[in-house]
C-alpha positions as CSV (number, residue, x, y, z in Angstrom):
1,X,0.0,0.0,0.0
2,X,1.5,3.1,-1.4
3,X,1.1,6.9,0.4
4,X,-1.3,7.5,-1.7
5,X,-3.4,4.4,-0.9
6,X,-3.2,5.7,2.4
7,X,-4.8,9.1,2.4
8,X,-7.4,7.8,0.5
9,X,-8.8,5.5,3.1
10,X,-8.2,8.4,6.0
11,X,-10.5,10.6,3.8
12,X,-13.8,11.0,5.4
13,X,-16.7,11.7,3.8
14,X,-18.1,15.5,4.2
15,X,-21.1,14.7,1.9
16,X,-22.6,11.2,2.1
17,X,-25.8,11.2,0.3
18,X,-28.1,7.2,0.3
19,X,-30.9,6.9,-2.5
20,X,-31.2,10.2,-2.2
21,X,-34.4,11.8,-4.4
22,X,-36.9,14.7,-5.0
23,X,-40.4,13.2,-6.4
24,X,-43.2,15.9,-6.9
25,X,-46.7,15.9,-9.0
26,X,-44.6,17.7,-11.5
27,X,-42.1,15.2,-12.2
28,X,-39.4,13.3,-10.4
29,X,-36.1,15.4,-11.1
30,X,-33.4,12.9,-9.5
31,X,-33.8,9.7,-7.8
32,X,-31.4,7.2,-6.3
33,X,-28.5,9.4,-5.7
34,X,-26.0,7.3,-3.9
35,X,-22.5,8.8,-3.1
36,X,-20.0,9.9,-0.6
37,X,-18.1,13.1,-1.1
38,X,-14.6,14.1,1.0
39,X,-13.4,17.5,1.1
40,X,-11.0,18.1,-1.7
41,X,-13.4,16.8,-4.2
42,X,-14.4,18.2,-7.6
43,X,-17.8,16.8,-8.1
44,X,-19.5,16.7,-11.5
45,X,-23.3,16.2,-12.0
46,X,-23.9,15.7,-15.7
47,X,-27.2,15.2,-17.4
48,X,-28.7,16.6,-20.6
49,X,-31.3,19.5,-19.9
50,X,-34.1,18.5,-17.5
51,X,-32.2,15.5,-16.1
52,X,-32.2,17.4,-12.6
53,X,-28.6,18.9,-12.3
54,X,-29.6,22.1,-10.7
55,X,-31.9,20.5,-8.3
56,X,-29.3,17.7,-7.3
57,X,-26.4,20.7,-6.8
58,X,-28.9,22.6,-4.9
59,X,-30.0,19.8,-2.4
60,X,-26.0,19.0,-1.7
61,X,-26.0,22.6,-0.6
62,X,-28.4,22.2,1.3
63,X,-30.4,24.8,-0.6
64,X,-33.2,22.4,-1.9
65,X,-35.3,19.7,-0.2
66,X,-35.5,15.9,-0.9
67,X,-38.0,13.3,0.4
68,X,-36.4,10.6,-0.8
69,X,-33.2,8.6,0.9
70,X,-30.9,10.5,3.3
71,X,-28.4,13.2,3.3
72,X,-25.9,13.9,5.6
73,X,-23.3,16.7,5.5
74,X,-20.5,17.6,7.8
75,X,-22.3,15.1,10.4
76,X,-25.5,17.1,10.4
77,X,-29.0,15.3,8.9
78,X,-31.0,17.0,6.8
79,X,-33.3,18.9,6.4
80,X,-33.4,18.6,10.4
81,X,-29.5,20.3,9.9
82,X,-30.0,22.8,6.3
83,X,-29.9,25.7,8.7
84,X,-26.2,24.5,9.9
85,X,-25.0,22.8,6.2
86,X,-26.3,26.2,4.1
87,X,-23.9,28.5,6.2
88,X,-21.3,26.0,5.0
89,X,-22.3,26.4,1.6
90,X,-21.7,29.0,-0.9
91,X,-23.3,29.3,-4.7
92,X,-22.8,31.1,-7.9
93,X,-25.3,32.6,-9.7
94,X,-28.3,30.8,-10.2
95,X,-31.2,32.0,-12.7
96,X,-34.3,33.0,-10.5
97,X,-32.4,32.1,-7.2
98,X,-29.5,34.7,-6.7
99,X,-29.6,37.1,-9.2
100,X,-27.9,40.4,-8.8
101,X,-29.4,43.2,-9.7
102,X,-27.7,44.3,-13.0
103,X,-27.8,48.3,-13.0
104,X,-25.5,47.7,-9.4
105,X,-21.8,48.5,-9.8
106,X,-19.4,45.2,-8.8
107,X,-18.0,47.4,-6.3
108,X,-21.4,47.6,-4.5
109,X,-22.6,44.3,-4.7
110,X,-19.2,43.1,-3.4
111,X,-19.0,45.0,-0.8
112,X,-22.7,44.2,0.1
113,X,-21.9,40.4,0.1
114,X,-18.7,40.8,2.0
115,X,-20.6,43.5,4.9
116,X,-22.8,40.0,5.0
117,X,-20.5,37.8,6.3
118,X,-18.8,40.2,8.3
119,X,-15.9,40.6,6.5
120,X,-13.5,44.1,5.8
121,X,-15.9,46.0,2.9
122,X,-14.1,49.2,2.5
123,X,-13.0,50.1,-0.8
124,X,-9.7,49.0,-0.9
125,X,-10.8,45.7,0.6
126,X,-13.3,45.4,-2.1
127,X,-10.4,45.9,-4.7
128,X,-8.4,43.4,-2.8
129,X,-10.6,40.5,-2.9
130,X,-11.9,41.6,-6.2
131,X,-8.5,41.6,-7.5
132,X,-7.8,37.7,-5.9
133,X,-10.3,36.5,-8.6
134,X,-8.7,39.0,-11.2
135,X,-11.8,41.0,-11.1
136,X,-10.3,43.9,-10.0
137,X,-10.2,46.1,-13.1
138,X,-14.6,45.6,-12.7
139,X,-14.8,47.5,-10.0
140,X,-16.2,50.6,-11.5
141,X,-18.7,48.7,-14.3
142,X,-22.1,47.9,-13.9
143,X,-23.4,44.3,-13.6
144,X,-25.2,44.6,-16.7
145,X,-21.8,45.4,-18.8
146,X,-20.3,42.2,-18.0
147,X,-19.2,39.5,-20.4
148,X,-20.6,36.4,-19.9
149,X,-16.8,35.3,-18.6
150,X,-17.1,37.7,-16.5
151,X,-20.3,37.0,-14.9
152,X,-19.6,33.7,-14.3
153,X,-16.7,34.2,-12.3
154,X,-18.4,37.4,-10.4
155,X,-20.7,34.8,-9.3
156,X,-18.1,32.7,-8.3
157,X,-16.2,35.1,-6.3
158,X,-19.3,35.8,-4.8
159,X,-20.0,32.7,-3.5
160,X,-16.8,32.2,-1.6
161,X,-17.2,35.5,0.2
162,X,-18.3,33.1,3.0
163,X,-15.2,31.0,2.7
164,X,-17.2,28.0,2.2
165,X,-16.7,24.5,2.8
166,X,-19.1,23.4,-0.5
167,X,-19.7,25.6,-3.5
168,X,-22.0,24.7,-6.6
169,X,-22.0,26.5,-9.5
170,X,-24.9,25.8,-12.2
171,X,-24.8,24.6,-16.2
172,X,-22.6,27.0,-17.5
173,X,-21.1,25.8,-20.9
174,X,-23.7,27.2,-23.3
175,X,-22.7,30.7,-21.6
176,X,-19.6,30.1,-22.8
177,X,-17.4,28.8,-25.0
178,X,-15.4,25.6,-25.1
179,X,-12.0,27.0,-24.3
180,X,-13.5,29.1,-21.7
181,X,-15.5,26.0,-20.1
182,X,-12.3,24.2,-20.0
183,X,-10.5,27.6,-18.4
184,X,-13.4,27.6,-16.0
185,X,-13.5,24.1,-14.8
186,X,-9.6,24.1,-14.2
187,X,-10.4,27.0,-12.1
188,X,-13.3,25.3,-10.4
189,X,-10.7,22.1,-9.5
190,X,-8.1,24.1,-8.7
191,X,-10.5,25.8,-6.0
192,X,-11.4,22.1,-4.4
193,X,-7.6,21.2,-4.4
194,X,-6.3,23.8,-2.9
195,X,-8.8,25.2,-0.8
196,X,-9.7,21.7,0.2
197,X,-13.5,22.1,0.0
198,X,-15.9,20.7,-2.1
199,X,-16.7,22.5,-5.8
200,X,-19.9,20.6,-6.9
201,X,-20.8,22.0,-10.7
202,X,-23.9,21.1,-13.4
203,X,-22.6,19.8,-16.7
204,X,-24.6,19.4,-20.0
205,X,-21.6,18.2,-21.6
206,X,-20.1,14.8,-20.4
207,X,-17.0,14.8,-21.4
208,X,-16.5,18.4,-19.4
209,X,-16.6,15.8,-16.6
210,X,-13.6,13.7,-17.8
211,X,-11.4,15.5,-15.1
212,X,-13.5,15.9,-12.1
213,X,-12.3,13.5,-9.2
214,X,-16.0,12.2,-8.7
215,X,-19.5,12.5,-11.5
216,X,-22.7,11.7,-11.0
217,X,-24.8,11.5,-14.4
218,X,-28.5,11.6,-14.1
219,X,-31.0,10.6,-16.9
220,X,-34.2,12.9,-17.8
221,X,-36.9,11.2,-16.2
């Protein structure tokens, strides 16, 4: 048994999830979810459009209830434990759930999500952390003049104003191009590695998930 060997079987799971599902009248949008996630992990939930990728994202966030199976994250049970697992959590921008309010500047709506959590929000500071992203030279625009690139990683940066344990980031590929998938998703797995958290992201395209560490592919229902 190598080192490697090793610190795989010391990994714990942060994110242990047992025929985990969400049935309504409307539709069943995942069903018999079965996976254990450790921190460090990029996670990739692929499925085509309607398969249930931003619902399954949501619920290991905490953001979204099941009534199917179990879920347990960071020790706590949910839903009994969301209140505990979604402080945890951070997201990027998802349609109709988050969305910023595009005739803002970045520089406000930074500073607005960093005065949240209690962290420094001055300008500088605002610069600073928008500058750790290499958003700093957006400061002065307006939501709405973003680039889709752009966006994507506002959002981003946004949802690790918490420092998060988990972040999930929706579908984002046909926002963006392939190169700048790619560029995205090394970002995203970079982020789990080094940060050692969990970066849980929605993928239309399978073969985006070819480098994750762990995918989970769901079929439309």
């Amino acid at each position: 048994m190598d080192a490697e060997d090793t610190v795989r079987m010391e990994e714990k799971p942060f994110i242990i999830a047992k025929d985990l599902g969400l049935k309504s009248p409307l539709g069943t949008p995942f069903t018999g979810v079965n996976v254990e996630v450790p921190l460090g992990t990029f996670l990739a939930v692929t499925g085509e459009h309607g398969a249930g990728k931003t619902p399954l994202v949501l619920t290991l966030a905490g953001r979204m209830r099941f009534n199917r199976g179990s879920l347990t994250i960071d020790g706590h049970a949910l839903p009994k434990g969301g209140h505990k697992v979604r402080r945890l959590a951070g997201l990027g921008l998802f349609h109709g759930l988050n969305d910023v309010e595009t005739n803002l500047h970045v520089r406000a709506v930074t500073a607005a999500e960093l005065e949240l959590f209690k962290k420094p929000h001055r300008k500088a500071d605002v610069r600073a952390y928008l500058d750790s992203w290499g958003l700093g030279h957006l400061c002065d625009m307006r939501v709405r003049e973003l680039s889709e690139p752009e966006l994507v990683r506002f959002g981003i940066a946004l949802g690790m104003a918490n420092d998060p344990k988990i972040l999930v980031v929706d579908d984002v590929e046909h926002s963006l191009s392939h190169t700048q998938t790619r560029e995205l998703l090394d970002l995203l797995r970079n982020l789990a590695h080094d940060r050692n958290m969990i970066v849980a992201v929605a993928l239309t395209e399978p073969s985006f998930a070819a480098d994750a560490d762990q995918a989970i592919a769901l079929e439309r229902s």
